[in-house]
VOVO-165656 format. One record per residue (C-alpha): residue in one letter; x, y, z. Coordinates in steps of 0.2 Angstrom, whole numbers, plus 5000, padded with zeros to 4 digits. Layout:
AXYZ
...
END
This chain:
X488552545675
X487952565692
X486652685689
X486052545676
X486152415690
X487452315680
X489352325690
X489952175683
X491752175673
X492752045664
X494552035675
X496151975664
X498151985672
X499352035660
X500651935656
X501952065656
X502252115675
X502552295669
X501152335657
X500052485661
X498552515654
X496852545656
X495952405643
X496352265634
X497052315618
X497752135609
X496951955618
X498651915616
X499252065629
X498451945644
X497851795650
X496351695644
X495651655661
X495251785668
X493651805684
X491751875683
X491752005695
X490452115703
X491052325707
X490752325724
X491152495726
X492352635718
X493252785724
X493852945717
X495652955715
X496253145720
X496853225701
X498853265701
X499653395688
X497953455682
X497453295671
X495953195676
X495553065691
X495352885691
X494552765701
X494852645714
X493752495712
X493552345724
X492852205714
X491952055720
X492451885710
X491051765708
X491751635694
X493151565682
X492851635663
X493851605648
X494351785634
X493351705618
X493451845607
X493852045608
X493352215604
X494852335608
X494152525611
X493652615597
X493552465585
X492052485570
X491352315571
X490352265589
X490252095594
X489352015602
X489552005620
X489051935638
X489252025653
X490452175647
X492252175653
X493552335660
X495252275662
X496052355679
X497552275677
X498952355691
X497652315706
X497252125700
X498452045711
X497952145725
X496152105722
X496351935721
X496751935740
X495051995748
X493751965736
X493951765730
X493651725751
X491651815749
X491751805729
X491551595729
X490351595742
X489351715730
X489651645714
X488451455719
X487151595719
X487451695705
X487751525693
X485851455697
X485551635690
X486551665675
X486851475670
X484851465665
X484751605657
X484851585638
X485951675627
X485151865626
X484551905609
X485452005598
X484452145601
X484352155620
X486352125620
X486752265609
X485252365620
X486352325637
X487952355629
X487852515618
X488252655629
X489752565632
X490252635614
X490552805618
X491852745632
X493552695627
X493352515634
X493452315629
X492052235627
X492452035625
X491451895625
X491851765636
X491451605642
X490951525659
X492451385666
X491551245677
X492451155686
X492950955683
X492050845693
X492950745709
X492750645724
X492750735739
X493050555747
X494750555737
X496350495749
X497350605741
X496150755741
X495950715759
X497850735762
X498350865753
X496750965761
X497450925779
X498950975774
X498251165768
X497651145784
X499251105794
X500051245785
X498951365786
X499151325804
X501051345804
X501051495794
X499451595805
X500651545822
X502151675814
X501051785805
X499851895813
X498851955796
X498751775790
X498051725806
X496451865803
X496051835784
X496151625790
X494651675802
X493651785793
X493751635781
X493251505793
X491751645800
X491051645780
X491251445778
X490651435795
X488951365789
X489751225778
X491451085781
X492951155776
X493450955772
X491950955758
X492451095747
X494351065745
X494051165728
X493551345736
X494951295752
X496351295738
X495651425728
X495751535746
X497551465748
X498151545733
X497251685736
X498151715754
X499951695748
X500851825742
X501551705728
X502251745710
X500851795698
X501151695684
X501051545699
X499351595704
X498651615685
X499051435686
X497951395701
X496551495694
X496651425677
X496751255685
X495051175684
X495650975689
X495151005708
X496650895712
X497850975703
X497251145709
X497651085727
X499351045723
X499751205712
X498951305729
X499851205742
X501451235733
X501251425733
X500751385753
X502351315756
X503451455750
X502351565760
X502651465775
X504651465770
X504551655769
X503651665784
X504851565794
X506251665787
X505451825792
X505051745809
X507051715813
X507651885807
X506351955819
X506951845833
X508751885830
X508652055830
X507352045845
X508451925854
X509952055852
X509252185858
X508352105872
X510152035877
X510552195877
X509152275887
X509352145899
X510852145902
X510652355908
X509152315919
X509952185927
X511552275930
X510452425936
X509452325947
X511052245955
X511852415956
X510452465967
X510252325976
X512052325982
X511852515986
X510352485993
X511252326006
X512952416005
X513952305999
X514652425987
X514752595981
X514752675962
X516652685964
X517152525953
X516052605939
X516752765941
X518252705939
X517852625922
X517252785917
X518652875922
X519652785912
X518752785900
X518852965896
X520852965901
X520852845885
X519752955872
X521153075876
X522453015870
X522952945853
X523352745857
X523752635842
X522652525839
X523652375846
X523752455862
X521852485862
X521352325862
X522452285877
X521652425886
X519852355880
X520452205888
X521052245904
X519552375907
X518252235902
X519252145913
X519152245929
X517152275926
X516952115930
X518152095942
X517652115960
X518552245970
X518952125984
X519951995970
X521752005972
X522052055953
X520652195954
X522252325959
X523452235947
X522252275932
X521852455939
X523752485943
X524052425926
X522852535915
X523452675928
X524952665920
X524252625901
X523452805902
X524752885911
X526152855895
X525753025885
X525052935867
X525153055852
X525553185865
X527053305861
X527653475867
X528253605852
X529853595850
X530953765847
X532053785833
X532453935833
X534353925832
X534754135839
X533654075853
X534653885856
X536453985856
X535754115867
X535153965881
X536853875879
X538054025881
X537154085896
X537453905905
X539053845899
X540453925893
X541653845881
X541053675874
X541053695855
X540853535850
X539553495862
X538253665856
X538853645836
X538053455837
X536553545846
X536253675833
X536453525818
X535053455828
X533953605829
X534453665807
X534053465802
X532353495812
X531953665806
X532153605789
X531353435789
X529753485799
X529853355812
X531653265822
X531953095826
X532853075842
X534553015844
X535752935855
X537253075863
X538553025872
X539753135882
X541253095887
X542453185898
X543153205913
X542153255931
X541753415933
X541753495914
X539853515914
X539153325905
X537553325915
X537153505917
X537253525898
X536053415897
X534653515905
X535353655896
X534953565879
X533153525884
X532653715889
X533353765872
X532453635864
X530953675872
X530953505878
X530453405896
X532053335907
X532153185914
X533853125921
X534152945931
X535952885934
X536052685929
X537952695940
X537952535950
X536352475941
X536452295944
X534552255939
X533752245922
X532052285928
X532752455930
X532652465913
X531452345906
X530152355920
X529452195930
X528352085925
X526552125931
X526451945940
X527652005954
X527052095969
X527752275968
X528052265952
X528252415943
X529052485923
X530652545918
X531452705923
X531052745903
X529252725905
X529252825923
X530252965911
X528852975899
X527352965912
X528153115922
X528653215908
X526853195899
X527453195882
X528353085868
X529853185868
X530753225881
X532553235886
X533353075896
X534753105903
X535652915907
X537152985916
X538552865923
X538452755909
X540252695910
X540052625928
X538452515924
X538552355934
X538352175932
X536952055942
X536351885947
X534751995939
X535552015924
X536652115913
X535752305911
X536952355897
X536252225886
X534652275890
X535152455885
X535552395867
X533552405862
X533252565871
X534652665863
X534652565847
X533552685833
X533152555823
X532152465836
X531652585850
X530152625839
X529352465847
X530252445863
X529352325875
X529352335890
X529052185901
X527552285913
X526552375901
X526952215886
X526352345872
X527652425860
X527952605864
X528752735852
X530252795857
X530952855841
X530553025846
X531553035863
X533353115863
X534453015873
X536053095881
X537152975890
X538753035902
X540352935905
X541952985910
X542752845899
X542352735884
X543452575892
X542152525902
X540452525890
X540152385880
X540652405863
X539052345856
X538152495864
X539652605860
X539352605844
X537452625844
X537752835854
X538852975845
X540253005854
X540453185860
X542053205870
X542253335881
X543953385888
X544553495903
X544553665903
X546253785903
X546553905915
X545854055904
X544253935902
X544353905921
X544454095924
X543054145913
X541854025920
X542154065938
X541754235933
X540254215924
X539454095936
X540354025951
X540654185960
X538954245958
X538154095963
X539254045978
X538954225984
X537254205984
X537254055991
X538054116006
X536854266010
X538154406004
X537354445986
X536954635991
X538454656001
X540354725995
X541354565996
X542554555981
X543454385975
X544754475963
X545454415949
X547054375956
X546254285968
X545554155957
X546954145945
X547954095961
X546453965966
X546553885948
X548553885948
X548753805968
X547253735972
X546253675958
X547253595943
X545953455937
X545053465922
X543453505925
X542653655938
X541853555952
X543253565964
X543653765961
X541753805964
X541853695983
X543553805985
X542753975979
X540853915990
X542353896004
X543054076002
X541254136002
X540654066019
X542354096028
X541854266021
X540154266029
X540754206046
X542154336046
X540554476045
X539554396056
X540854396070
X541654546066
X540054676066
X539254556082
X537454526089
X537254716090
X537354746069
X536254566066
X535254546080
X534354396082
X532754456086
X532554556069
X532754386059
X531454306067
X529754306061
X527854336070
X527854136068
X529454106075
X529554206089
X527954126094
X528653936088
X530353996101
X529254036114
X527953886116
X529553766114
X530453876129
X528753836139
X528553656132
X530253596134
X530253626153
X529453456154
X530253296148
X528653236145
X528053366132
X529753356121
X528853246107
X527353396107
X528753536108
X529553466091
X527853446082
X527353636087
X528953716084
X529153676066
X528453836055
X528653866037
X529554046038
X530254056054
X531854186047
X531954326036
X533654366029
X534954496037
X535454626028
X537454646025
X537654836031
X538554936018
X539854996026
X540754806027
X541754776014
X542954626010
X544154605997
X545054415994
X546654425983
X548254325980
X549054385998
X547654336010
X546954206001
X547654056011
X546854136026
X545054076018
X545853906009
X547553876018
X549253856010
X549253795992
X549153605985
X550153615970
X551653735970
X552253675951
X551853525939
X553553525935
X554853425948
X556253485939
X556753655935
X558453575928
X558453405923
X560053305927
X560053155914
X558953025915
X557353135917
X556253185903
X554653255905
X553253145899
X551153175895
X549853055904
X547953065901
X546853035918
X545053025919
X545453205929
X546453265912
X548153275906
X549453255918
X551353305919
X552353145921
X554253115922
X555152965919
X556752955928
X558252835926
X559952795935
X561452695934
X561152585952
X563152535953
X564652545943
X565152475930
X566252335928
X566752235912
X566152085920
X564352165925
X562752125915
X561552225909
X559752235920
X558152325920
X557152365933
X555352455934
X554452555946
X553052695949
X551652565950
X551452515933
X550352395924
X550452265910
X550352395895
X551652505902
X552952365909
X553052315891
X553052485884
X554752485896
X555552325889
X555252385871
X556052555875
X557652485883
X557652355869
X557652505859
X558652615866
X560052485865
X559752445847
X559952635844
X561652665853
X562452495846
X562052585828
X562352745830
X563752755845
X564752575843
X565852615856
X564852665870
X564352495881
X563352575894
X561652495890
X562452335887
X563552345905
X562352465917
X560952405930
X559852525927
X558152575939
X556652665930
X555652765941
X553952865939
X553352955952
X551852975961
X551752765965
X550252765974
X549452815956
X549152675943
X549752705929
X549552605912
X549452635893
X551052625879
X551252825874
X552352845887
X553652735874
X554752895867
X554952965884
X555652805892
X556752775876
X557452965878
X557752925898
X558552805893
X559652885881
X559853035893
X560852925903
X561752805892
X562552985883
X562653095898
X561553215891
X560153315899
X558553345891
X557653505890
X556553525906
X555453635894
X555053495882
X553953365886
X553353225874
X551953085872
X551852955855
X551952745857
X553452675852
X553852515842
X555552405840
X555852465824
X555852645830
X554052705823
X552952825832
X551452785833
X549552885838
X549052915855
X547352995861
X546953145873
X548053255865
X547053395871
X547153345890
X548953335886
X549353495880
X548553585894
X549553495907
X550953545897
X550653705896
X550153705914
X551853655918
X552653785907
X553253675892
X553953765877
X553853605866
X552753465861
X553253305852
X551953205847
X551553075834
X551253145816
X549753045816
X548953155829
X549353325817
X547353355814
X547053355832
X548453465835
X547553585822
X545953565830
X546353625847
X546053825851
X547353975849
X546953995867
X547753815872
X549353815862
X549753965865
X551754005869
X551953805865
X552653745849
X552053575843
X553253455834
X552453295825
X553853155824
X553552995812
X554952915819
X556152915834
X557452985825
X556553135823
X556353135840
X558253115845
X558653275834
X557353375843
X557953315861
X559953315856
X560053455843
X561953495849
X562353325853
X564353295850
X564553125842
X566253075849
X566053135866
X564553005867
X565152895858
X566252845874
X565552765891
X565752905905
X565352795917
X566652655912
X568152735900
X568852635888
X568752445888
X570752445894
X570652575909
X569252445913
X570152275914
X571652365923
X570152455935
X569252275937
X571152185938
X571652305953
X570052265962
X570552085961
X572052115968
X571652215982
X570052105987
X571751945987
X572552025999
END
């Protein structure tokens, strides 16, 4: 067609947005109006996957024409037909774009050309259009659209053409390609008013607009002027909507990251400015980012996070000056000091956990099963949870020190603070942040030092906790050693939850009387009693002699503390229940050992000179020289101090020094205790008795007497002594009460107990003494007297006792037995009750003793008086019998007369 000089095409849309093909097949496939259109120019397209090219054509529409009839490609019949058409129908709505804006300026000189010209004959047409046959292409015959005539003067022409006008204004301000395809338009109308042709300005609206097909077939097949206007200033207007849509998403997103880009430059520029004027330094931001990377370390939860986002955002913008600049820092100091996520690897290897125990502590059973338990639930289970220990037990027996012992076998960190005296609940709970000072609990200190979520806290002295105008700490304890709610504790300076689940508390007392009971029963209660002498032995072996003698310079040297020795220290020197006193008395023995050397061997054998050091000697000299002037003391004392100014002596070997039984009292003095027993033949009256003290078990005797004689006329009277308290005074009164219910049934004619003024005693007055299982040992006293009968000084007994004669439990059976065996008892009595503890204790301690449980006091009277003769006690000793004692009392009447 171009080589004939003829590139003019008929151009239809489809109807169906997704058709694709090259020519028109079925009129019904598109629409009837269609444009006249001159090829401007065409392009080869580059041929993919072998098959063969196509073409890009630019076409140039001139005029409006209507589809009258069709010949689909390859059809027999030819028709007849005006200018030939080639459907290009995927490009049409891009085409429509340029062209129409150069097309209609064309098309009033091309219609003075083709409207005159008449109807080609036949023969011509089929001339023009024949070697269109052999192309596989539509020919149609169409018709030329004119538009309707209209008043350019029309009101509403001229309004709806000013506002085209306005919008295209609006929309060419937002859009940068609107704004160039609006002035070439005005360059090409430049010649003529754009008011005067209102058709070619709405035609050129709706070429612009990146509208809906189907809307911009309407404005092309609309040939009413007016109502082309309206159709094209519709599709304007959602071109401007779309427009300012697109206008604010791009200055949100620019405004956003201008914010954010000016917020840097500013913060940079004020950065330097600052250092540049130096008001200050990088340090605040280096700060942030210091603990910025203390945070990415560790594993916060996500509540705790947030606070720290807080508070750091906070103290970016803080000036260092402000008062609350250090509170916030000291405060997210302390938020990434706590060791979140961060646990050490716990050992639970159970050869390894016996090995650590046996080489601290010797002994303590209970205390190293209830370990290992631990350790098996965690070997099994993967992971432990902590738990809440409690030993109780006398001073001295190792509570605390097994505690440390327990963390190296775990493989765990220790952290030990004593709450004895603790009068302040901040102690536990920390202060709030408000305070000056303030600072969080010992718990949170714990966890910050240690570096890890599972330590060891030892919280020894629990039993002497205090009581404050700052409130009651116990209480406070019952969150913290609660494991249903230490998961969360708060604590009232960091105000986040922190997870102490994992922590193994061990808490010391030395009695459970004074701890609350509501945090009593929150720990498991491991009780530790005192240690027998064997125990005592064994231990001082193992590790008090060793230590003491290094402790006091001699480890290399031949100084022996024999067996004996120690046996004598254990027996006369050290009877309480733990080992604290007998390593001080051994320590003693050690350094009297030591001095003895030293002055024995002389200057000559450990000469001063050869202990001193380079530093020393030069530290000795310079303060001889300074201190000759008063003026230079202060300087002498600064210069003098060194870090090693003495080496240790060396013991010569030939010194040797042997401690036994014989000279030991030379190194301690004479002994303390020559025997626990007052008594080595009771007269009646006495009866050896069992007390529990926070030091352990304790011999105690009860001792009764007849204060004057007896006289028919005399009443009966009880009196008490041995500083006893309100438990113990009515233990007493039910004894007595007792004791003469007993001999009014069983010995009728024996009135002692209803006559006799008797005094109870218990020794050892300055001591306090309270608690009812002393009740079978007054009752027999008592008894003792009343029958004339001594009791067995080798039996000793402990059990409460009721009216009606029944024995009931007692506790520290343990601590009993060793003091009786201590005080070389034979026999036991205790309450049948206490029969499992009796089987619980060690071979070792009951050894030689021979336990008897009694149920009832009558038990107990056969055991005491096995060869008791009935009709001897039945009759008062002290008064005869009721005749001799109204002649006796008659006499005295008589003499007192005359």
């Amino acid at each position: 067609m171009f080589k004939r000089g003829q590139p003019y095409v008929g151009a239809f849309l489809f109807k169906d947005e997704n058709a694709d093909d090259d020519v028109i097949r079925n009129p019904d496939d598109v629409y009837d109006v269609g444009v006249f259109a001159q090829v401007t120019s065409a392009f080869p397209m580059n041929a993919q996957g072998g098959e063969g090219g196509g073409l890009t054509a630019i076409l140039y529409p001139h005029r409006r024409i209507r589809l009258s009839s069709l010949i689909p490609p390859g059809a027999a019949d030819t028709a007849k037909a005006a200018p030939p058409a080639e459907p290009i129908p995927e490009p049409i709505p891009k085409v429509a774009e340029e062209p129409e804006q150069k097309g209609d300026v064309v098309a009033s000189f091309e219609e003075s050309a083709v409207e005159p010209k008449p109807e080609p004959p036949k023969k011509q047409t089929y001339e023009v259009t024949s070697f269109l046959k052999k192309y596989p292409v539509s020919i149609a015959n169409v018709e030329n659209l004119v538009e309707e005539p209209h008043d350019p003067k029309s009101q509403v022409i001229r309004a709806v053409t000013n506002e085209i006008v306005n919008v295209f204004k609006e929309v060419a301000s937002m859009n940068s390609l609107f704004r160039d395809q609006i002035s070439t338009f005005s360059i090409s109308q430049s010649a003529g008013n754009v008011m005067s042709e209102p058709a070619k300005l709405a035609d050129f609206a709706a070429a612009v607009s990146a509208g809906e097909p189907a809307e911009l077939q309407e404005v092309l097949e609309s040939l009413n002027v007016e109502d082309r206007m309206h159709k094209a200033l519709l599709v304007l207007k959602k071109e401007l909507a779309n427009a300012q849509l697109q206008s604010k998403i791009t200055k949100d997103v620019e405004s956003k990251i201008t914010k954010r880009q000016r917020e840097y430059w500013l913060m940079e520029q004020m950065k330097g400015i600052r250092r540049e004027l130096g008001i200050e330094s990088d340090g605040k931001d280096k700060l942030v980012e210091t603990f910025k990377e203390k945070a990415d370390k560790l594993a916060m939860p996500e509540a705790v996070r947030k606070v720290f986002d807080e508070e750091l955002n906070k103290l970016a913008h803080l000036e260092p000056a402000a008062s609350e600049f250090n509170v916030t820092r000291n405060y997210l100091d302390w938020l990434t000091q706590i060791p979140w996520g961060q646990r050490s690897a716990e050992n639970f290897d159970i050869r390894n956990a016996m090995k650590v125990l046996d080489e601290d502590h010797y002994g303590l059973k209970d205390v190293k099963d209830r370990i290992l338990e631990f350790i098996a639930v965690g070997k099994l289970r993967g992971t432990v949870e902590g738990k809440i220990l409690c030993f109780v037990g006398p001073p001295g027996v190792g509570k605390t020190s097994i505690g440390k012992s327990i963390a190296r076998a775990l493989n765990r960190e220790y952290y030990r603070f004593s709450v004895g005296g603790l009068t302040d609940v901040a102690e536990i709970k920390g202060h709030r942040r408000t305070y000056v000072g303030a600072l969080p609990g010992r718990v949170i200190q714990a966890l910050k030092k240690c570096k890890t979520e599972n330590p060891l806290i030892l919280i020894d002295e629990i039993d002497k906790i205090g009581r404050g105008y700052q409130g009651d700490p116990s209480s406070a304890l019952l969150e913290l050693l609660d494991p249903e709610q230490n998961s969360s504790f708060l604590d009232h300076y960091m105000d986040v939850p922190v997870d102490l689940s994992r922590v193994l508390f061990v808490c010391t007392a030395n009695m459970t009387d004074t701890i609350p009971r509501p945090l009593l029963d929150r720990m498991e209660v491991i009780r530790l009693s005192g240690y027998v002498s064997d125990e005592k032995m064994a231990i001082a072996e193992r590790y008090l002699a060793p230590q003491a003698q290094e402790l006091a310079g001699l480890k290399d040297a031949n100084v022996q503390l024999t067996k004996t020795a120690i046996e004598e220290l254990i027996k006369s020197y050290c009877r309480e229940a733990g080992v604290r006193n007998l390593k001080k008395q051994i320590e003693k023995v050690y350094r009297k050992s030591a001095l003895k050397i030293v002055q024995d061997l002389g200057e000559e054998a450990l000469p001063e000179a050869k202990a001193l050091t380079d530093e020393g000697k030069a530290a000795l000299e310079e303060s001889e020289k300074e201190g000759k002037t008063a003026e230079a003391g202060k300087q002498a004392t600064e210069k003098e101090t060194t870090e090693t100014p003495r080496v240790p002596l060396k013991v010569p070997e030939s010194v040797q020094v042997v401690i036994d039984k014989d000279n030991l009292k030379d190194y301690v003095g004479p002994p303390i205790f020559t025997s626990d027993r007052l008594y080595d033949v009771t007269p009646p009256g006495v009866t050896m008795g069992l007390a529990w003290t926070q030091l352990g078990g304790a011999a105690m005797y009860v001792e009764a007497i007849l204060q004057s004689a007896l006289k028919p006329s005399s009443r009966p009277s009880l009196e008490i002594t041995g500083n006893l308290k309100t438990v113990m005074k009515e233990s007493s009164t039910i004894a007595y009460s007792f004791a003469k219910s007993l001999m009014a049934k069983e010995f009728p004619d024996n009135h002692f107990l209803e006559k006799a003024k008797i005094h109870v005693h218990i020794p050892e007055g300055a001591v306090q003494k309270d608690g009812p299982s002393a009740g079978i040992t007054m009752a027999t006293s008592l008894l003792s007297l009343a029958l004339d009968t001594p009791v067995d000084p080798a039996v000793a007994m402990t059990g409460e006792l009721t009216l009606t004669g029944k024995v009931l439990r007692i506790g520290g059976l343990r601590e009993k037995t060793v003091a009786a065996r201590r005080a070389g008892c034979k026999m036991i009595i205790f309450p049948q009750d206490n029969m499992s503890d009796w089987l619980e204790l060690p071979e070792n301690i009951k050894e030689g003793i021979e336990g008897r449980p009694a149920s009832w006091y009558s038990e107990v009277f056969d055991l005491i008086f096995p060869n008791l003769d009935r009709e001897k006690a039945n009759k008062c000793k002290a008064c005869g019998n009721k005749k001799d004692a109204e002649e006796k009392e008659k006499s005295d009447e008589d003499d007192t007369s005359d």
